[in-house]
C-alpha positions as CSV (number, residue, x, y, z in Angstrom):
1,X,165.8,102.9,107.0
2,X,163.1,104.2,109.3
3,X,161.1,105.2,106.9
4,X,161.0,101.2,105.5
5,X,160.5,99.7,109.2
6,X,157.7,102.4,109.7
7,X,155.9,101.3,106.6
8,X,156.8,97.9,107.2
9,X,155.0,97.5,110.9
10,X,152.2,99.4,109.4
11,X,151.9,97.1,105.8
12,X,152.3,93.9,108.7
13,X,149.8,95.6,111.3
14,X,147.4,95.9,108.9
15,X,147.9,92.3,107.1
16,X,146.8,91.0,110.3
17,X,143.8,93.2,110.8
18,X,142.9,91.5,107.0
19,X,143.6,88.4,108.3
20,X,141.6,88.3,111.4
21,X,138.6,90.1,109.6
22,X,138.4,87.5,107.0
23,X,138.5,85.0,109.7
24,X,135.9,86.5,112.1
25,X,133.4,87.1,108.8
26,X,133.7,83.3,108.1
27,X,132.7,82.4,111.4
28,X,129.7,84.8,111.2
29,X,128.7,83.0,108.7
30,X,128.4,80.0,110.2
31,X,126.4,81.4,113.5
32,X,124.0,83.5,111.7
33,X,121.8,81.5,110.5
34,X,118.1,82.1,110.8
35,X,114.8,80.1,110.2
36,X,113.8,80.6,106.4
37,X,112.2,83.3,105.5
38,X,108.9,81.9,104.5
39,X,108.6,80.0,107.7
40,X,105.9,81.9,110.5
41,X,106.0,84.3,113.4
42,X,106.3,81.5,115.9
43,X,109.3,80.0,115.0
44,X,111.0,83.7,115.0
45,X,110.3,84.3,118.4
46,X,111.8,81.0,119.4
47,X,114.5,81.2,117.3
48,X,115.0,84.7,118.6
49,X,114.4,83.3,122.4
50,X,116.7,79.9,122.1
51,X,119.4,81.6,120.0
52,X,120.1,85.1,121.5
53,X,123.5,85.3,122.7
54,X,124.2,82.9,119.6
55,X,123.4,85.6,117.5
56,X,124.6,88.4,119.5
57,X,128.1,86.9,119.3
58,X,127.6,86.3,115.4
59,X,126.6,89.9,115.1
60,X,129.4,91.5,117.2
61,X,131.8,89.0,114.8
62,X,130.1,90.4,111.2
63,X,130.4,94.1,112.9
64,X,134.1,94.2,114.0
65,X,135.3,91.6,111.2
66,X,134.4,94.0,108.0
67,X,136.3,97.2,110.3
68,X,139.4,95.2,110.2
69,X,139.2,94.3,106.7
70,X,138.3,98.4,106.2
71,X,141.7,98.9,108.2
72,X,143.3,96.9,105.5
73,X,142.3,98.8,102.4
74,X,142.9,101.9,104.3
75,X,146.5,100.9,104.8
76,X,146.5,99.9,101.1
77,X,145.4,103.6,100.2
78,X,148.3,104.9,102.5
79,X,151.3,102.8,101.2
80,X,150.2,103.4,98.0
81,X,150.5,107.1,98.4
82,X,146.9,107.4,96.6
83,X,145.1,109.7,99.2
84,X,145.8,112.6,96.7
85,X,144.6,110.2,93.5
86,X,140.9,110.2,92.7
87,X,141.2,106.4,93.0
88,X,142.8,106.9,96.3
89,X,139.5,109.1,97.3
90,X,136.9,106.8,95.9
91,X,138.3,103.7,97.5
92,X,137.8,105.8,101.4
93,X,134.4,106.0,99.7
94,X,133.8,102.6,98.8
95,X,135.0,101.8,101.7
96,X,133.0,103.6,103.8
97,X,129.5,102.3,101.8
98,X,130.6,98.8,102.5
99,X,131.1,99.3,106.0
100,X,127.9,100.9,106.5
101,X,126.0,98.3,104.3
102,X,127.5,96.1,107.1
103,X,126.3,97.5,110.0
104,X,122.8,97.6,108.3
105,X,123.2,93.9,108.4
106,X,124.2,93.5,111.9
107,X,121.5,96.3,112.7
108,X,118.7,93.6,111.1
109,X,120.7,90.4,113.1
110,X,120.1,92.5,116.0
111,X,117.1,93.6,115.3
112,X,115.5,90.2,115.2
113,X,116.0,89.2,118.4
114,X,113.6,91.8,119.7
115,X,110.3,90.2,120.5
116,X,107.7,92.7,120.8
117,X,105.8,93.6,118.6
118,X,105.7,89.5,118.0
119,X,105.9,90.0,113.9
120,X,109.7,92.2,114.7
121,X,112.0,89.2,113.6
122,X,110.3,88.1,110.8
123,X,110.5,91.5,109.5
124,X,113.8,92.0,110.7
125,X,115.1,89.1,109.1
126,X,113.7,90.2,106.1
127,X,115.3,93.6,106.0
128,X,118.1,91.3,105.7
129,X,118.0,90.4,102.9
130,X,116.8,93.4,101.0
131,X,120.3,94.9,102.5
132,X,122.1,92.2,100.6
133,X,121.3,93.8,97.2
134,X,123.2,96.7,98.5
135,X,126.2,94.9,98.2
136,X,126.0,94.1,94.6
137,X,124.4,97.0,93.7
138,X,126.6,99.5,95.6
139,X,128.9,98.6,98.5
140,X,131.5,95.7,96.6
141,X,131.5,97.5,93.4
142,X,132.0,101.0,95.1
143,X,135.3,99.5,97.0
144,X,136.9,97.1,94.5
145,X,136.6,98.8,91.4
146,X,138.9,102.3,92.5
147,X,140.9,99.8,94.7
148,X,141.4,98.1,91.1
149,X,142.6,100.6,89.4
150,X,144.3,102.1,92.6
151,X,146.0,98.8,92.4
152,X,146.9,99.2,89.1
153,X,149.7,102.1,89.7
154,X,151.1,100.8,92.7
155,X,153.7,98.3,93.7
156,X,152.3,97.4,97.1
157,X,150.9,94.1,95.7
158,X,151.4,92.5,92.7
159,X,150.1,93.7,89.6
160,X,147.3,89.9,89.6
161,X,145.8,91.6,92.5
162,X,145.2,95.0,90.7
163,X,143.0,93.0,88.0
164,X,141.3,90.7,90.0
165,X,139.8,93.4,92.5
166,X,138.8,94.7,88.9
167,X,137.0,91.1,88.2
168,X,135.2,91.3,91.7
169,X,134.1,94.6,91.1
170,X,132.3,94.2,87.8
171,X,131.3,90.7,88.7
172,X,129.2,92.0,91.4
173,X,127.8,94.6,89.3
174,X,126.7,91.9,87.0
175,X,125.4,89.7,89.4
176,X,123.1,92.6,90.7
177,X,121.9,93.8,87.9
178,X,120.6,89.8,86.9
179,X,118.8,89.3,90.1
180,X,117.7,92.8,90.1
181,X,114.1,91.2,89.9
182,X,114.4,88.9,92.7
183,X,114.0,90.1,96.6
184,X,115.8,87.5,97.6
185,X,118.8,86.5,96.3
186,X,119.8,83.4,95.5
187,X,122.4,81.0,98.0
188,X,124.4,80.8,95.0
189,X,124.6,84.6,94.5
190,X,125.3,85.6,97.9
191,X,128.0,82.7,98.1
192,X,130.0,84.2,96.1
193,X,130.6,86.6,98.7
194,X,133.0,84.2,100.1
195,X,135.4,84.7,96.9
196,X,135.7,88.5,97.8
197,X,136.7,87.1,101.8
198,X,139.5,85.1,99.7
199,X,140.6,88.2,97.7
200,X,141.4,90.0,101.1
201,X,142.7,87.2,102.8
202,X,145.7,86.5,99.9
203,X,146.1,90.3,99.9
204,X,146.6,90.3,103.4
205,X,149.2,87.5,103.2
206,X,151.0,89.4,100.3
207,X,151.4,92.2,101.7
208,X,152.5,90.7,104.8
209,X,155.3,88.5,102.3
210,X,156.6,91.4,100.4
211,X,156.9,93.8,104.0
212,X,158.9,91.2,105.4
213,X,161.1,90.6,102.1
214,X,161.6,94.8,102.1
215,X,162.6,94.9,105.4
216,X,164.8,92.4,104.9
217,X,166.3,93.8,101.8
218,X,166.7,97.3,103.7
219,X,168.3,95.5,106.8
C-alpha cells in the first residue's frame, strides 16, 4: 500500500511538471518571435530595445518549461525501473542533450538583446537557428528513441505510447538528414516540433489517469 501511494504522488507529481512544461513551451513560442533573419542590424537593436523584458520572460518560459518536461521522463525512467537497462541509461542521456540543446537556445534569445557590439543580435539570432538542427540531428532522436524502446517493456503507459515515441524519434532523424543542406530550416520543419509538445502532454495525462485508477484499485 505505501509502496503504490508513493509511486502514485510521484507518477501525479511528475504528470503535472509534463503538463505545465508543455504549456510554458507553447507560450514561448508565441513571445519569441524575432525580426527575420535577413532583415538589417537596425531593426535588431530596436527589436532588442522595444522587446527586452518581452523576451526575457519568453526565455525564462523556454528554459524552465523543457526542465519540467526533463522531470517527466526522469520519472518515466524511475517507475519503469529502467535505471539499470541500457535504455533506461540512454534515455538520462537523451535527456540531458535535449536539455542542453535548450538552454543553447535561450542562451542565443538572450544573447540578442545585448546591444554592443551593434551586429550582436543579428548574430545571435542567427546562432539560433543553427542550434535548431541540433534537435533533429541529436537532441529529439537521442531522447525518444531509448524512451521508445524503454517504453516498450514497461506498463507505465500504454503500449501506443511506446511506438509513437519510436515514430518521433526516427521522424526527426529523417527530417534532419533532408534539410541537412539548408541553414535554416524550414517553418514547416521546425513546426513539427509542436507534435513532440503533444506527445508529452497525452503522456503526462496518462500517466496521471492510470496513477489515479492504481491507487484506486489498491485503496
Amino acid at each position: 500500500m505505501k509502496s503504490i501511494m508513493s509511486e502514485g504522488s510521484t507518477a501525479i507529481l511528475s504528470s503535472v511538471a509534463g503538463v505545465m512544461g508543455v504549456l510554458m513551451i507553447i507560450e514561448s513560442f508565441h513571445i519569441n518571435n524575432g525580426p527575420p533573419l535577413d532583415s538589417p542590424d537596425t531593426l535588431f537593436l530596436a527589436y532588442a530595445t522595444s522587446h527586452r523584458l518581452r523576451v526575457l520572460w519568453g526565455a525564462w518560459l523556454q528554459a524552465v518549461g523543457p526542465a519540467l518536461i526533463i522531470v517527466f521522463a526522469l520519472s518515466l525512467v524511475s517507475l519503469s525501473k529502467a535505471f539499470g537497462r541500457v535504455s533506461g541509461v540512454l534515455t538520462v542521456f537523451g535527456a540531458a542533450v535535449l536539455m542542453m540543446t535548450s538552454l543553447l537556445e535561450v542562451t542565443c534569445y538572450i544573447g540578442g538583446l545585448f546591444t554592443n557590439p551593434s551586429e550582436l543580435p543579428r548574430i545571435a539570432n542567427t546562432l539560433g537557428y543553427a542550434v535548431q538542427h541540433l534537435y533533429f540531428s541529436v537532441a529529439a532522436p537521442a531522447l525518444f528513441l531509448p524512451l521508445g524502446f524503454m517504453l516498450l517493456g514497461s506498463s507505465v503507459l500504454p503500449r501506443i505510447f511506446a511506438w509513437l515515441a519510436l515514430l518521433l524519434g526516427v521522424s526527426f532523424v529523417v527530417l534532419g538528414l533532408l534539410y541537412i543542406g539548408q541553414l535554416v530550416l524550414p517553418l514547416g520543419v521546425t513546426s513539427f516540433a509542436a507534435v513532440q509538445a503533444l506527445w508529452w502532454l497525452l503522456a503526462s495525462f496518462a500517466l496521471m489517469f492510470r496513477s489515479g485508477r492504481t491507487a484506486r484499485e489498491g485503496a
